[in-house]
N, C-alpha and C positions, 0 to 999 in steps of 0.2 A: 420561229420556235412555236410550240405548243402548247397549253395550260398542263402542267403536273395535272397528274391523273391520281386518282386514290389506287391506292396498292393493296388489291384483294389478298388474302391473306395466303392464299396458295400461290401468288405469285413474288410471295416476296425470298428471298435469299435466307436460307439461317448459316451460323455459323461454327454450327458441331454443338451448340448448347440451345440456352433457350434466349441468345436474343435472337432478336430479326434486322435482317437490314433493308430498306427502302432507296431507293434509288433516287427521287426523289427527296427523300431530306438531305442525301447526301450532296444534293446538288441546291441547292435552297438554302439550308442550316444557315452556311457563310454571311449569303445577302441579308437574310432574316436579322441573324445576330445583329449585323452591321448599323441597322434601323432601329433593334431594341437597342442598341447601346446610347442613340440619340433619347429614348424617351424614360427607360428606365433608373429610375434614382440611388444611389450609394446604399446598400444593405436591401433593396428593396426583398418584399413579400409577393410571392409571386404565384397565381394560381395558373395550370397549363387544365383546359379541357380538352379531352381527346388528344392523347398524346402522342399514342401512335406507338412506334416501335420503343420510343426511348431515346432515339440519337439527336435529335432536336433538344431534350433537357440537357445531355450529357453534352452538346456544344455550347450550350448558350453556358452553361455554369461554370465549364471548365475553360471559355472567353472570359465568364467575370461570376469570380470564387468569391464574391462579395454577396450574390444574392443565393436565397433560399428559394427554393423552388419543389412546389408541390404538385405533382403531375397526378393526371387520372386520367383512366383508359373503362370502357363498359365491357371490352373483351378480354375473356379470359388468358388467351395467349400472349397479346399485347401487354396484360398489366406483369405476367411473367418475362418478358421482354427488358419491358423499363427495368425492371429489379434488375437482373441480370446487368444489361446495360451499365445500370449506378451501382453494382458493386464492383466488375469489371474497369471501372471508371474510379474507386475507390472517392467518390464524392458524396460525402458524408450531405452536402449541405441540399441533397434532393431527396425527397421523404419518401417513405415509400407510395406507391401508387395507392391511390384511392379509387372506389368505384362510386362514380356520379353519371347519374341521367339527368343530363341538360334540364331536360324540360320539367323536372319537377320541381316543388315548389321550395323544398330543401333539400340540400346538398350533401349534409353529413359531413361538413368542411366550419360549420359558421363559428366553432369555440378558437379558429383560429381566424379570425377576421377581425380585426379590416387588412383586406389586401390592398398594397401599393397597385399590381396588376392583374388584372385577368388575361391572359394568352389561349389565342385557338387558334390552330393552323389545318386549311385545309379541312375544316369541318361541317359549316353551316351548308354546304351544297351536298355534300353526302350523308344527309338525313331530314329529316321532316323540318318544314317550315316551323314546327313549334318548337323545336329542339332550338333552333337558330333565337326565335323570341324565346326561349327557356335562357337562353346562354346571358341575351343583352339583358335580361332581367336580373339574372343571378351575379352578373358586375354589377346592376345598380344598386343591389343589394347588400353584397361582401366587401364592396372599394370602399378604400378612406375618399373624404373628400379630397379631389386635385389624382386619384390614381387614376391610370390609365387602363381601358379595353383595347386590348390590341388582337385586330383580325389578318391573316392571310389569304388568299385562296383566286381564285376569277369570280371574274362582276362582271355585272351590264351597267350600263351609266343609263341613267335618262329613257329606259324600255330597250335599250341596242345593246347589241353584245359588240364589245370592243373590238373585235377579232374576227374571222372565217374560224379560226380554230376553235374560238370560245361555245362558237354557236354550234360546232362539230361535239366538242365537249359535254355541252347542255343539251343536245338531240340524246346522246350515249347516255348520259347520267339516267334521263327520264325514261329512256328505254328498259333501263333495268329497275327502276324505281319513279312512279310516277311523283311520290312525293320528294324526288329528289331538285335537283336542280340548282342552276347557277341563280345567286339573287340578287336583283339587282340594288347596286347602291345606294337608290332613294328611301326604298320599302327600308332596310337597314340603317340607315340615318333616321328616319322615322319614328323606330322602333327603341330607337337607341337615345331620339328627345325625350319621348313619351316616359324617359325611365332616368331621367334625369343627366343625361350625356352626351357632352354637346362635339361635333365633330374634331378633332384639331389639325389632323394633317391624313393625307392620301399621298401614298408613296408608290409610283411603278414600280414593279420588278420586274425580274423576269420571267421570258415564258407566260407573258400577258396577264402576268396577274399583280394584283394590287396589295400594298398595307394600306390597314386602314386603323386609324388612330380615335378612338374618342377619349372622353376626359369626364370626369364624375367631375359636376358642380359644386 
């Protein structure tokens, strides 16, 4: 199998209104859930960066009606999507989409902090290494003590890409964007001490790619 690929926006499916469908979350979402439901707490606060279409919130909440979940997207199509999405989905308990750029230093999110989690799927390798150190910042930032960063996406462990596929993937990513790229799991763990959050678990999925769990001290 292959690393999920990011879904350009002219290749994604609509569905006669304004959500989108991604082919990829719909094959993901499942596994995804199945891992947040090991880490995520009873009512948790939940922040999602880069959302994406929307069908990632609308699974995860409509698995478990317990949490609240506040999604943000930087494209404008996309945050029309989410909506769509959660009202289609009639789940009250997903806010509406917000617009946040990773890498800056506030969010536009902080009068509702502290989150239980920060969530990103599929985002640190399709945009700027700063966006990525924007992201672990802004969990060490917004999380209660003990909430969780929880990542998705493909890695390298140790400078190697896990896969023939991955290193196919990470050739493609840098082709259309030099600041793109697959990142490897140490830089990330790094970036994620330095900001007060300590590893707690690394999960394979599928299609080569990983969760990855840290933990606010």
């Amino acid at each position: 199998m292959t690393a999920d690929k990011p879904i350009a926006l002219e290749d994604r499916e609509t569905r006669g209104d304004a959500r989108l469908f991604s082919p990829s979350a719909a094959r993901n979402g499942g596994p995804i859930a199945d891992v947040l439901a090991r880490f995520l707490a009873k009512n948790a606060k939940v922040l999602e960066i880069g959302s994406g279409t929307g069908e990632h919130a609308v699974a995860f909440v409509t698995a478990r009606p317990d949490l609240t979940w506040f999604p943000s997207e930087l494209d404008p199509a996309s945050r029309a999507s989410v909506a769509a999405w959660t009202a289609h989905a009639a789940l009250a308990q997903i806010r509406p989409p917000s617009v946040i750029d990773a890498s800056a230093e506030t969010w536009g999110v902080e009068d509702e902090a502290p989150f239980d989690a920060v969530v990103s799927i599929n985002m640190i390798h399709i945009a700027p290494w700063a966006a990525g150190r924007g992201l672990i910042a802004g969990a060490g930032r917004l999380l209660r003590s003990g909430g969780i960063l929880f990542l998705y996406g493909a890695y390298s462990r140790g400078g190697a890409h896990t896969s023939p596929s991955n290193a196919e993937f990470d050739a493609s990513l840098k082709s259309r964007d030099p600041d793109w790229g697959v990142r490897d799991l140490d830089d990330v763990e790094a970036e994620a001490r330095a900001r007060g959050l300590e590893l707690r678990d690394v999960v394979e999925m599928p299609a080569n790619n990983l969760s990855v769990v840290f933990e606010k001290a």
